[in-house]
C-alpha positions as CSV (number, residue, x, y, z in Angstrom):
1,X,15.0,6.9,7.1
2,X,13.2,8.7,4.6
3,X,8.9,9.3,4.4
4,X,7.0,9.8,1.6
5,X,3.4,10.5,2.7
6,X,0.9,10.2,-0.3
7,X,-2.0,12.5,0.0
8,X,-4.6,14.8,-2.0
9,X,-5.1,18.3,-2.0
10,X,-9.2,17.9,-0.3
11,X,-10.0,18.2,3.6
12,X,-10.3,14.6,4.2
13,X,-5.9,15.3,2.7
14,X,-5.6,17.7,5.0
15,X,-7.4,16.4,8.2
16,X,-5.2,13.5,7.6
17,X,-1.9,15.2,7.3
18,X,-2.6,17.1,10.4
19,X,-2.4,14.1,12.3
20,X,1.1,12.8,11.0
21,X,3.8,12.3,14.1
22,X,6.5,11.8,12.0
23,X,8.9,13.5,9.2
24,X,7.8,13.4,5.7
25,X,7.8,14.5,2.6
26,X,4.5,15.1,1.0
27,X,3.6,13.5,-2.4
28,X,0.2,14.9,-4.1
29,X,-1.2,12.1,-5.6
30,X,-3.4,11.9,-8.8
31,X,-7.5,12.3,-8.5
32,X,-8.0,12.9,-12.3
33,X,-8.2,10.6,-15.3
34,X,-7.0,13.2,-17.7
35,X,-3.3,12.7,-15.9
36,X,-3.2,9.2,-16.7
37,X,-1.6,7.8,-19.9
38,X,-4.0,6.0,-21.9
39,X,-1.6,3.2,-22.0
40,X,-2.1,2.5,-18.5
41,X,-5.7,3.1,-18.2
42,X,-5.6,0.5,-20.9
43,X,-4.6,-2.0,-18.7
44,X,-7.3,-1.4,-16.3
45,X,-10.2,-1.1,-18.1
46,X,-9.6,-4.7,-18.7
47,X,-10.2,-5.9,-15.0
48,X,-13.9,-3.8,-15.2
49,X,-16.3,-6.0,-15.5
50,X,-18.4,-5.8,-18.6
51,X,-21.8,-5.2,-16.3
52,X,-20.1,-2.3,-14.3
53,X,-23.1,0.4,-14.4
54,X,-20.7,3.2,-13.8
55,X,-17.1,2.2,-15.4
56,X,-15.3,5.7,-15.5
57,X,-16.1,5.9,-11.4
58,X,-14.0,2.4,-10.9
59,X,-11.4,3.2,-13.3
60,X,-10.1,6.6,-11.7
61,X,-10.8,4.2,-8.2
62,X,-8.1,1.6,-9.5
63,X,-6.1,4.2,-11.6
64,X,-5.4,7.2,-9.9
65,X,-4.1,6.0,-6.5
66,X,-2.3,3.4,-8.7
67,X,-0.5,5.5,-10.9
68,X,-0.1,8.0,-7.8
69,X,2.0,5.1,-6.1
70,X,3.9,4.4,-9.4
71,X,5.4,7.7,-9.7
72,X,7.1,7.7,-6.1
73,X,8.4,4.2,-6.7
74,X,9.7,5.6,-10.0
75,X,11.0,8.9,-8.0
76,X,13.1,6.0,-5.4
77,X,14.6,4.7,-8.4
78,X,15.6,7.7,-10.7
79,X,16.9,9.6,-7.5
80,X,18.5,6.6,-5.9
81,X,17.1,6.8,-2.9
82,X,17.8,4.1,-0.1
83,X,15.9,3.5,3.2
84,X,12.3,5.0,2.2
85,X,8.7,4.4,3.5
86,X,6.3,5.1,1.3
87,X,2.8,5.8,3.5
88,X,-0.5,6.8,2.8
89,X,-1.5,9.8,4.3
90,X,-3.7,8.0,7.5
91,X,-0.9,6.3,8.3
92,X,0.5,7.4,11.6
93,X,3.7,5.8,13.1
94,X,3.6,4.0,16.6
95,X,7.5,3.8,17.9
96,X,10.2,5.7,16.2
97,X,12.4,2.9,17.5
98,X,10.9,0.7,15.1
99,X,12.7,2.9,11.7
100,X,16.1,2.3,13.6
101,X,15.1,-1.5,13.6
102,X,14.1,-1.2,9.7
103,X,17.6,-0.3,8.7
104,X,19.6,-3.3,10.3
105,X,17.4,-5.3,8.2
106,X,19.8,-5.7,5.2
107,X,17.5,-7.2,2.7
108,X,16.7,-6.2,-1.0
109,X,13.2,-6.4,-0.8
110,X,9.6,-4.7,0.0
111,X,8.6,-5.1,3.2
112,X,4.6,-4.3,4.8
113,X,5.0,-2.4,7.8
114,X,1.4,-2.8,8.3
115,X,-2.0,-4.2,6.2
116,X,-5.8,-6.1,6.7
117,X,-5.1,-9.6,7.0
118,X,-8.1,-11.6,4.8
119,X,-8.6,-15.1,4.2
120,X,-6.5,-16.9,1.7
121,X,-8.7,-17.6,-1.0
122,X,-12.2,-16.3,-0.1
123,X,-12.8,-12.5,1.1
124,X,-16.1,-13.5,2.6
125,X,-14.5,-15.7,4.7
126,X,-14.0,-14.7,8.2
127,X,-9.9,-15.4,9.2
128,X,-9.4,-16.9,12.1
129,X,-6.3,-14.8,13.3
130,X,-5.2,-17.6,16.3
131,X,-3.8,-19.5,13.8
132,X,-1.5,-17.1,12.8
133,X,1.7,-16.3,14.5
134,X,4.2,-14.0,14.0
135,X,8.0,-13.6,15.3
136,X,9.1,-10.7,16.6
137,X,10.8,-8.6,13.5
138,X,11.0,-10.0,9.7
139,X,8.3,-12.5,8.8
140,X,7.8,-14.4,5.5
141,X,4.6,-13.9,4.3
142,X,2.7,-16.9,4.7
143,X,0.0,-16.9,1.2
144,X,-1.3,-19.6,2.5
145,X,-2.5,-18.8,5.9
146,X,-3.7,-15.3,5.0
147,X,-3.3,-12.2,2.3
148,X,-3.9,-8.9,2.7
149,X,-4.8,-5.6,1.5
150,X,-4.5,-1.7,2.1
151,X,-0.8,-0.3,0.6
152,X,-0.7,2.6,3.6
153,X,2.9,2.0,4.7
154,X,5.7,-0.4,3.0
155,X,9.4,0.1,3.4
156,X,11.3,0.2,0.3
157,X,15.2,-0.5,1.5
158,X,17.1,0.0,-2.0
159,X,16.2,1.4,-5.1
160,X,16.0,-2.3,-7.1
161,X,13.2,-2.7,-4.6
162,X,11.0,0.0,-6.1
163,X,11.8,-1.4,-9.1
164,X,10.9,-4.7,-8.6
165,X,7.3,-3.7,-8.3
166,X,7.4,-1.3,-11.3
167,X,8.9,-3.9,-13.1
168,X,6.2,-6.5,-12.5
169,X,3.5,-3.4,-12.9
170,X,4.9,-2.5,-16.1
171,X,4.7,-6.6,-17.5
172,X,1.4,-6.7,-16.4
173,X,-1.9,-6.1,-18.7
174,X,-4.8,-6.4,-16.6
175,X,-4.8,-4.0,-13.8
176,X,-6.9,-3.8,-10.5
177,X,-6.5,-2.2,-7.4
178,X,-2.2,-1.8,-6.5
179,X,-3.0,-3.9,-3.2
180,X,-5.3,-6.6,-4.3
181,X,-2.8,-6.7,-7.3
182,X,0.3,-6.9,-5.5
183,X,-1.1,-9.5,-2.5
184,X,-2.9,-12.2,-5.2
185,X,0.3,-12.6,-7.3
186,X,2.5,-12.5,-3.9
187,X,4.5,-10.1,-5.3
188,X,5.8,-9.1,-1.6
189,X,7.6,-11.3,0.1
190,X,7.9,-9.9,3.8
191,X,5.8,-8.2,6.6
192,X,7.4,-6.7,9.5
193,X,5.9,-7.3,13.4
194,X,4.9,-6.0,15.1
195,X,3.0,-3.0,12.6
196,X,5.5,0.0,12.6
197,X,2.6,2.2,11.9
198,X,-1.4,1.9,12.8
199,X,-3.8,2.9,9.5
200,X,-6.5,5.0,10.7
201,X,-9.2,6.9,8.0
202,X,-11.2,8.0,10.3
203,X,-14.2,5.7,8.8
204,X,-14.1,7.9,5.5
205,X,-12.2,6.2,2.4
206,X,-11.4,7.8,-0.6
207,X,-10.8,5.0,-2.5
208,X,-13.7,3.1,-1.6
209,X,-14.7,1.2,2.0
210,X,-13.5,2.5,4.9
211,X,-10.9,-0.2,6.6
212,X,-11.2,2.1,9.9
213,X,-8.2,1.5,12.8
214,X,-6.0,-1.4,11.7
215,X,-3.3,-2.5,14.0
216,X,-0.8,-5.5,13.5
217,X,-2.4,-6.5,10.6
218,X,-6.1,-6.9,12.4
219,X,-8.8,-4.6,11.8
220,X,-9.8,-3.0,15.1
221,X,-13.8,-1.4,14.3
C-alpha cells in the first residue's frame, strides 16, 4: 500500500508531518495562483459569487488545494500506480491492519477512508448520527441520509479510479471546493468503517474552518 501525504512547505506543513505514523511519500502542494493554468482557474471563478468582497482570497482557497489534489491523481494514472491513499497531511492512521483489509477489497472505485458527515441537503442542519448505521467494512454511501466533506484520506485501488475523478473534474465548468464538489454530485460511491485514519488540524485550517478531531466520520470538538 502506497501513501501520498499532501502538504505545504509552512510550519503548520511541518508540525503536521511530524506527527505522521505511517510510510509516505510527500507531495508539496500548490499555495500560489501564478501555478495554476488559467483554464482552470476559469472554471472556478465561476462558482465566486458576484458580491464576494475579496475574490482572489477564495479562488486560491478553492484552486490551489484543488489543482494540488489533481496532479497526484494525474501522477496514479500516468505512473500506473495500484493500491494508493492519497491523505492530507493531518491525517494520521489508526490500525495498520486496516491497509491489509483495503487490498482484499477488489473493487474499481474511490473509497473515503474517513470524512465530516453533514446533513443531506441543508449544512445548517444539525445530523442526527443515530440514524445512521454502518457495517463493518465497505459501505455504499447513503446521499440520502447524510454527505460529507474534508478530502484528508481516500483510497484509490487502480489507476481508472484516479481517473474517474479527473475525468469528471476535467468535464466540469464550474468549480468549488474538490470535497463539496465531489460529495454534491456523488461522485464517490463508497466509504469504508470503521475510519482507517482520524483527521486532526490541530484547530488551525489552511483552507479555511478548522474541522478539528474527526473520527468515524463524526466531528469530535
Amino acid at each position: 500500500m502506497k501513501i501520498f501525504v499532501l502538504s505545504l512547505k509552512n510550519d503548520i506543513g511541518e508540525k503536521r508531518r511530524s506527527k505522521l505514523n505511517y510510510e509516505h511519500e510527500i507531495i508539496w502542494g500548490t499555495c500560489n495562483l501564478v501555478d495554476i493554468p488559467e483554464e482552470f482557474k476559469i472554471k472556478v471563478r465561476k462558482s465566486i459569487p458576484h458580491n464576494t468582497i475579496d475574490k482572489n482570497l477564495l479562488l486560491r482557497k478553492r484552486s490551489c488545494p484543488q489543482y494540488s489534489y489533481l496532479k497526484i491523481l494525474q501522477k496514479i494514472v500516468d505512473e500506473n500506480i495500484y493500491n494508493v491513499i492519497v491523505c492530507e497531511d493531518d491525517a494520521i492512521l489508526k490500525n495498520i491492519d486496516l491497509l491489509k483489509d483495503l487490498e482484499k477489497l477488489n473493487i474499481n472505485s474511490p473509497v473515503l477512508l474517513n470524512a465530516k458527515l453533514y446533513h443531506p441537503i441543508n449544512y445548517k442542519k444539525k445530523l442526527d448520527l443515530t440514524k445512521i448505521k454502518f457495517i463493518e467494512g465497505l459501505n455504499e454511501i447513503n446521499y440520502n441520509e447524510y454527505r460529507w466533506g474534508c478530502c484528508a484520506c481516500i483510497y484509490y485501488p487502480t489507476p481508472e479510479s484516479a481517473q474517474y475523478i479527473l475525468d469528471y473534474i476535467h468535464k466540469t465548468t464550474n468549480l468549488t471546493y474538490f470535497d463539496l464538489q465531489l460529495s454534491k454530485k456523488k461522485v464517490i460511491k463508497y466509504l469504508y468503517y470503521p475510519s482507517v485514519f482520524y483527521i486532526n488540524d490541530d484547530g488551525v485550517s489552511q483552507i479555511d474552518k478548522s474541522s478539528g478531531l474527526i473520527d468515524n466520520y463524526i466531528s469530535q470538538k
